[in-house]
N, C-alpha and C positions, 0 to 999 in steps of 0.2 A: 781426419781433421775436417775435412769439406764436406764427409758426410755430416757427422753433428752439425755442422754452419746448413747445410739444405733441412736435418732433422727438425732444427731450432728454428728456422722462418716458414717451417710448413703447421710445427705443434701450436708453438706461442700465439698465433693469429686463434688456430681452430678454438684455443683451450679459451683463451678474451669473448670469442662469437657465442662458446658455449655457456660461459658464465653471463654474458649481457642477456643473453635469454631466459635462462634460470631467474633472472633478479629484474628482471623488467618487469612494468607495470604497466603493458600494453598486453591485451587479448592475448593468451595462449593457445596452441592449437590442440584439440582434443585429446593429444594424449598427454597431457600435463596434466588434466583434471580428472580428478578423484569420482567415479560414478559409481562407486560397488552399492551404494544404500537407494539405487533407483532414483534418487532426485535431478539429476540432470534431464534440463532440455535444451535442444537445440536453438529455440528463439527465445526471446528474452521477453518477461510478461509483461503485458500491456495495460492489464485491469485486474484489480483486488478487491476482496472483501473489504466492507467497511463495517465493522459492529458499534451501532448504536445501544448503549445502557441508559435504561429511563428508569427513573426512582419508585413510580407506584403503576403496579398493575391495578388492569380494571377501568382506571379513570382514562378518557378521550384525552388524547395529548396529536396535537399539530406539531409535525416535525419538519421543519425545512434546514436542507440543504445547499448551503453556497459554495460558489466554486471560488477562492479566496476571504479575504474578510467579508462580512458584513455590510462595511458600507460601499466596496464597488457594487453589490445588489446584483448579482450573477446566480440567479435561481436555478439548482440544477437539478434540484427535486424537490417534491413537498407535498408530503398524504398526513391521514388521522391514523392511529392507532391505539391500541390498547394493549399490546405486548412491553412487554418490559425488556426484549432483546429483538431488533432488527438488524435485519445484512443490507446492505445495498452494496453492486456493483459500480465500483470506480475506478478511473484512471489513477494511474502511479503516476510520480511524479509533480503533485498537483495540490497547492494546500483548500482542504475545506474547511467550512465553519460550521457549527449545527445550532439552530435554538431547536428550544421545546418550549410550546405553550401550551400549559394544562389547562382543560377545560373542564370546567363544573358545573352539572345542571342541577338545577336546582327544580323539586318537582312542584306548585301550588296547588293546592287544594282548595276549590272554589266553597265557602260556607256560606251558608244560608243564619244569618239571624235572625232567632224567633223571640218577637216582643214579649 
């Protein structure tokens, strides 16, 4: 009888500890996480790809980069291009904005009128 009473207040705490662990939503330690397909790492990413999709190759397009909207005016990058798919390097966590302004030249051709 006093054993089961010592049995019962040594399992019932361990068996609560083990299940608040199981179902918690705080960091677990290494070996609760699943690594067999190689995607795990130890520190947590700092910076991602960003892909840029522009509508027409070929044509000179200004591509700027804000680091939230628009109108706080936080320029965090800004080149010409002519590809129709760019990456750029950025922080996670972070919203940006992107315009594109296409540019188009136009070529003149200087004539000569003859009376």
């Amino acid at each position: 009888m006093v054993l089961k009473k010592h049995i019962g207040i040594i399992f019932k705490p361990l068996i609560f500890i083990l299940l608040a662990i199981s179902f918690s939503c705080e960091e677990l330690p290494y070996y609760f996480v699943n690594c067999e397909d190689n995607t795990c790492t130890i520190n947590k990413p700092v910076n991602t790809e960003l892909r840029i999709e522009l509508d027409k190759t070929g044509t000179i397009v200004l591509v700027d980069i804000y680091e939230g909207v628009v109108e706080d005016s936080i320029l965090y990058d800004s080149f010409y291009t002519r590809s129709s798919s760019i990456y750029r390097t950025v922080a996670l966590n972070k919203t940006y904005t992107i315009t594109a302004t296409y540019i188009y030249m136009m070529t003149l051709a200087m004539c000569q009128l003859i009376p």
